[in-house]
C-alpha positions, 0 to 999 in steps of 0.5 A: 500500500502507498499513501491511504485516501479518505474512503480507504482509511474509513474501510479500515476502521469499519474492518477492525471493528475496535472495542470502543465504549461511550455514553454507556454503550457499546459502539458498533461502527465508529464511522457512523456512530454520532458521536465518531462520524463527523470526526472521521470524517475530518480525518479521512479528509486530511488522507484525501488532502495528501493526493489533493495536494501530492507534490506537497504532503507526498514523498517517494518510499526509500523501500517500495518507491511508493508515494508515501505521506511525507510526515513519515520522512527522515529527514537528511536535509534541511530542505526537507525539514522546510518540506515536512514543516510545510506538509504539517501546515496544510494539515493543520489548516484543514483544521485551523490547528484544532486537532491537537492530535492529527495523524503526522504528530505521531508519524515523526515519532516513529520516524525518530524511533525507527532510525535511531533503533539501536537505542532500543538494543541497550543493555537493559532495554532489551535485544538486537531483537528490539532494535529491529523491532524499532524499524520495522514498524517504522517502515509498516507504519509508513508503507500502510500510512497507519493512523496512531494513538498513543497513550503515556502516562498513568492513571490519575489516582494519588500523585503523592505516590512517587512509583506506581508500585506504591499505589494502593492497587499497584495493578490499577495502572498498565503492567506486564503481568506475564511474559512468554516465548511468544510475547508479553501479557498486560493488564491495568489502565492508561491514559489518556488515547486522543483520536482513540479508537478511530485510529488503526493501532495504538502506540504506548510509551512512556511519558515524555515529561514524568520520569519515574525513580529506581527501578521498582516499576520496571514492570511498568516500563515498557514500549510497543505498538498493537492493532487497536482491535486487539482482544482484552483492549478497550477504549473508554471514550469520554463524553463527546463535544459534537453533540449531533449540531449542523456544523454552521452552529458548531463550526469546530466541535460538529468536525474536529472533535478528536475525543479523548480515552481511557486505555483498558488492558485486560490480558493483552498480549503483545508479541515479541515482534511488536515489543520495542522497550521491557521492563526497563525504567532506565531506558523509558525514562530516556526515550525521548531525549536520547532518540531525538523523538521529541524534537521531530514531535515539536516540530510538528506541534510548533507548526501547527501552534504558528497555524492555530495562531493564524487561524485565531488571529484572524477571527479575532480581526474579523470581529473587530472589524464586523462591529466595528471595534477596529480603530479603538486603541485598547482594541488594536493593543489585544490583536496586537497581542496575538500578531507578537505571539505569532511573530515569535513562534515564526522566529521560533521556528526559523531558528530552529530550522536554520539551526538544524543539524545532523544528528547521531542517527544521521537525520536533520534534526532541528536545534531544540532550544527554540523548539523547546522555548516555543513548546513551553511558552505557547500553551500560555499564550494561548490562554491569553489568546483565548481571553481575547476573543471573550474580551472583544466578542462579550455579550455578541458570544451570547447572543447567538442564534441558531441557523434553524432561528435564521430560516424560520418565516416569524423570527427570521426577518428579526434575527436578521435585522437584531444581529447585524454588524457594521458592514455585515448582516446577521447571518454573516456575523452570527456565524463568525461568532458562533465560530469564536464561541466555538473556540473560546467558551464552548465545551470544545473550546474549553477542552482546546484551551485545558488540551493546549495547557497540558499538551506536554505535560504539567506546565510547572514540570516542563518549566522545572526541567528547562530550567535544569536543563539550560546551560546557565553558567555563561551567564553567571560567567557574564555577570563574575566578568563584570564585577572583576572589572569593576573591582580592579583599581582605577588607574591613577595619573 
């Protein structure tokens, strides 16, 4: 197989017939289940995008010569990080970047961990066997243009315990319960499956932010991919923000509601073939950093951030300009807000392209440090960007009535002439604030704005590990420099 359509990506969810659970029900068939279909929908667009848009989001396959999506590339060059940067925007766009989750996020993790295989044949973290595992899955996940889940990080039950081993249940979170010649059995939860069970397979790895100390959770310290159809694998899906509206009413969350889930492990088994990390605290909590993954991953997330950015940007001086807002100084202040933020995750970016540089594995690999910033400065800003919208939108975020209101023959005629603008009529401004209020205070705005806040990990711990991690001392340097020079005697004539 070569780069997937729309309609072969739907025919494989309807083949697999995932275990996935909401709203107290069993579902039968994602595809045309309320709360799934406009999303996969959304997503089978994204496949068709890539031939729409072939010479853009496509590459030629090193293996099998097929056109393959070029999220998948390992890049040698950094025309070909410009390359990948371009193909996250277009999907990204689709969207303006609000799927957090789309399929090329994980299509570069992958990447990372296929072409830096040896990693995973450590001592400690297994065998030549999982080295080869590494890229083998890259490959099949390129070649069959795979849809990812991933899941992290454990169940949320007392924090104040260090290791899971510690837990009161300590088989409440995912674990190797057994292991055989053929594989490996796991039982518990994780969290948190975004896309879940709409997606082929689901990756598990560790957490990219929590480290875990000693090696008493070994048992759950491991790395793999499986089918999501696997038996004993269910996925607890949340409560969905698409609640069946037309998509003029709920102009993001009737599309792009990704959904969240729950991860039930109930004597899965996993074989050998598919097993990249087992039983190895050590080599989980190094993962990421050591395999460059999590560059690749915030290249694609810093993209889509400049997209989302974009994107909000630009409802934010629509509305401004449709009520007439966009010549008050404290007004033009606020946008002005958004246009820095959107400068500087640009200059981010920049940096961090033009920096880039070979790495141990033999990829281009962007300069993290701007990345790095990007990443742990962004999920605040968009808070900002988000109050924004409230600030200028206020009572027009309300007073918002629906499509049906616009086409009935009593109220429409008043609809129309109550809801008007400066230069736009009722029905083009409702539905440019339906819009804001579908980023700013419905259910799916406030599950974006929580979602953008978390999208690595807890903000305090992020910032904790920037700072350790941040060479400091040329710094200090600078400052011991000055005070020497200010302290040597002055020179008497």
């Amino acid at each position: 197989m070569s780069a997937r359509t729309g309609q072969q990506y739907i025919d494989g969810l309807k083949e697999r017939k995932t275990e996935v659970w909401i709203h107290g029900e069993k579902v039968e068939d994602v595809t045309t289940h309320p709360a799934f279909k406009n999303v996969v929908e959304s997503v089978a667009g994204l496949y068709d995008l890539q031939h729409e848009k072939a010479d853009k989001m496509l590459y030629t396959s090193p293996t099998s010569g097929k056109k393959v999506g070029l999220s998948f590339i390992a890049p040698k060059t950094k025309e070909d990080l410009f390359r990948r940067r371009e193909m996250h925007s277009e999907w990204a766009s689709f969207s303006g970047g609000m799927m957090g989750r789309s399929p090329d996020y994980l299509n570069t993790s992958v990447m990372a961990f296929g072409t830096a295989s040896q990693f995973f044949a450590q001592a400690g973290g297994g065998s030549d066997q999982f080295a080869k595992n590494a890229v083998d899955y890259y490959e099949y996940a390129r070649e069959n243009d795979l849809s990812l889940t991933h899941t992290l990080i454990h169940p949320q039950v007392n924090r104040s315990k260090l290791t899971q081993s510690e837990q009161d249940d300590p088989f409440l979170s995912a674990r190797i319960t057994k292991k055989t010649s053929d594989g490996i059995i796991v039982n518990g939860c994780r969290l948190l499956a975004t896309l879940g069970g709409i997606t082929d397979e689901l990756v598990v790895f560790p957490s990219t932010v929590n480290r875990t100390p000693g090696n008493t959770d070994d048992p759950y310290a491991f790395a793999f991919a499986i089918p999501n159809n696997t038996p004993g694998l269910k996925f607890l899906s949340r409560e969905s923000f698409d609640y069946g509206k037309s998509k003029w009413d709920h102009p993001l969350g009737a599309r792009f509601d990704e959904g969240d889930a729950i991860i039930s492990f109930e004597d899965v088994f996993v074989p050998w073939e598919r097993v990249f990390v087992c039983e190895s605290t050590d080599i989980c909590n190094r993962t990421y950093n050591e395999t460059n993954a999590v560059v690749h991953m915030t290249h694609q997330v810093v993209s889509k951030h400049i997209v989302k950015t974009e994107f909000v940007l630009g409802v934010v001086l629509s509305m401004m300009e449709s009520i007439g807002i966009d010549k008050f100084m404290h007004v033009k202040e606020k946008a002005s807000e958004i246009m820095i933020i959107l400068e500087v995750m640009k200059s981010h970016m920049f940096r961090a392209e033009h920096n880039a540089a070979i790495d141990q594995y033999g990829n281009m690999t962007p300069d993290f440090e701007p990345l790095n910033a990007a990443r742990n400065w962004f999920p605040k800003m968009y808070q900002r960007m988000v109050e924004i919208i409230k600030i200028l939108g206020a009572s027009g975020l309300m007073a918002l009535p629906t499509e049906a209101d616009f086409s009935h023959d009593e109220i429409g005629p008043l609809i129309h002439r109550y809801t008007q603008g400066a230069n736009i009529n009722g029905e083009e401004k409702v539905q440019l604030f339906r819009l804001a209020w579908d980023i700013s205070i419905s259910a799916f705005g406030n599950r974006q704005s929580l979602y953008e806040y978390y999208f690595f990990g807890d903000p305090v711990r992020m910032s904790n590990m920037y700072y350790d991690n941040f060479n400091k001392q040329p710094y200090k340097d600078k400052v011991q420099e000055f005070l020497n020079r200010a302290a040597k005697p002055t020179i008497q004539v």
